[in-house]
C-alpha positions in Angstrom: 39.4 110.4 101.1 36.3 111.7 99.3 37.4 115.0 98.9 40.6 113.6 97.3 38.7 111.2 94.9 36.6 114.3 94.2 39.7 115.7 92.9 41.7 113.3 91.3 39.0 111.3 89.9 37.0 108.1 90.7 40.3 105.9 89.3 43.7 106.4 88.0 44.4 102.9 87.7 44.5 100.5 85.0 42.5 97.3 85.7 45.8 95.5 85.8 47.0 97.8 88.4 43.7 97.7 90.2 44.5 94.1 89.9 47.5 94.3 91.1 46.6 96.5 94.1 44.0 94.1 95.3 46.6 90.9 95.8 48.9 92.9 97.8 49.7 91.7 101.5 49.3 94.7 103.7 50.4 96.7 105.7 53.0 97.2 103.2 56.1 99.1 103.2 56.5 102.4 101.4 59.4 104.6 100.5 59.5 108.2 99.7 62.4 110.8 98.3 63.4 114.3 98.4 65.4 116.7 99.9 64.9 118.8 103.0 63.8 117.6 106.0 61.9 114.5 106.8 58.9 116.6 107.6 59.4 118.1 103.8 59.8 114.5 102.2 56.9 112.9 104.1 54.6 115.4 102.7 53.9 114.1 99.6 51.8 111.9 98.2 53.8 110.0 96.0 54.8 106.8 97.4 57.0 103.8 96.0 57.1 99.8 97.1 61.2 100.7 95.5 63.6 101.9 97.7 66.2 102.3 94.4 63.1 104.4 93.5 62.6 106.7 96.4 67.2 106.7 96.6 66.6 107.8 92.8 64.3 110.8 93.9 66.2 111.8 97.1 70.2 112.1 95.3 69.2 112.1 91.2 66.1 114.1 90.3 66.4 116.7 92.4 70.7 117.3 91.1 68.9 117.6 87.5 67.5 120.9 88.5 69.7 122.4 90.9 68.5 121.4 94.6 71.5 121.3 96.5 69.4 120.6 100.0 70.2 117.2 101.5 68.9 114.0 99.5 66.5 112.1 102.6 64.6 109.0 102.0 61.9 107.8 104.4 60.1 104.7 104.9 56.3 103.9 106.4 53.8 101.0 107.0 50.9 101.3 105.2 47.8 99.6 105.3 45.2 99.1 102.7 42.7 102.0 103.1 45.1 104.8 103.3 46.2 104.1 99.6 43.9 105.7 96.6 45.6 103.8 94.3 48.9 101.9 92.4 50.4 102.6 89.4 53.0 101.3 87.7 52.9 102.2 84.2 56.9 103.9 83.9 58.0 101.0 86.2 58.0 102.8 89.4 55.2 100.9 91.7 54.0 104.3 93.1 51.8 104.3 95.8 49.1 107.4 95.6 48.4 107.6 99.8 46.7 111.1 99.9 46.6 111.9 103.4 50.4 110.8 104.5 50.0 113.1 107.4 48.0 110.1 108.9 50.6 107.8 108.6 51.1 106.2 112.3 55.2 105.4 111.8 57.2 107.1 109.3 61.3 106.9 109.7 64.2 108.1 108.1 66.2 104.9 105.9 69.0 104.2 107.5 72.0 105.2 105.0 70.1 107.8 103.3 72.4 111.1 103.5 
């Protein structure tokens, strides 16, 4: 994660979302959206504790600028030291995890298209 932090910077968080991040129960459960494939979706960074959020990122955003490719929204168990950091400021409880390639169990949600 150092080379990420090196990157991004020491903190992206306000102290309430550090606060925040530190009372959480994990592992926790994480969605992500897109279109593609779930290989495509799960590459991202960008996490959410909101499925409505990841279901808005999956079948809304991408309509907004033409991606026709199939909405897909996955899901994962995360634990505490593969997130970088939380932040919530538009509402979205997004979950920075910077290395979701070393996520043990990521699946597709059931019902996503």
């Amino acid at each position: 994660m150092d080379e990420f932090i090196e990157e991004w910077g020491e903190s992206l968080m306000s102290e309430a979302e550090e606060r925040e991040l530190k009372a959480m129960d994990f592992p926790l459960t994480v969605y992500r959206g897109g279109t593609g494939t779930v290989e495509e979706v799960t590459t991202g960074i960008s996490w959410t504790l909101k499925p409505e959020i990841a279901s808005f990122y999956a079948n809304e955003w991408p309509q907004r600028w033409g991606d026709a490719r199939e909405p897909v929204i996955v899901s994962a168990k995360v634990d505490e030291g593969e997130v970088f950091a939380f932040l919530n400021d538009r509402g979205e409880a997004e979950m920075l995890i910077p290395y979701p390639d070393q996520i043990d169990t990521v699946g597709r949600v059931t019902g996503s298209q």
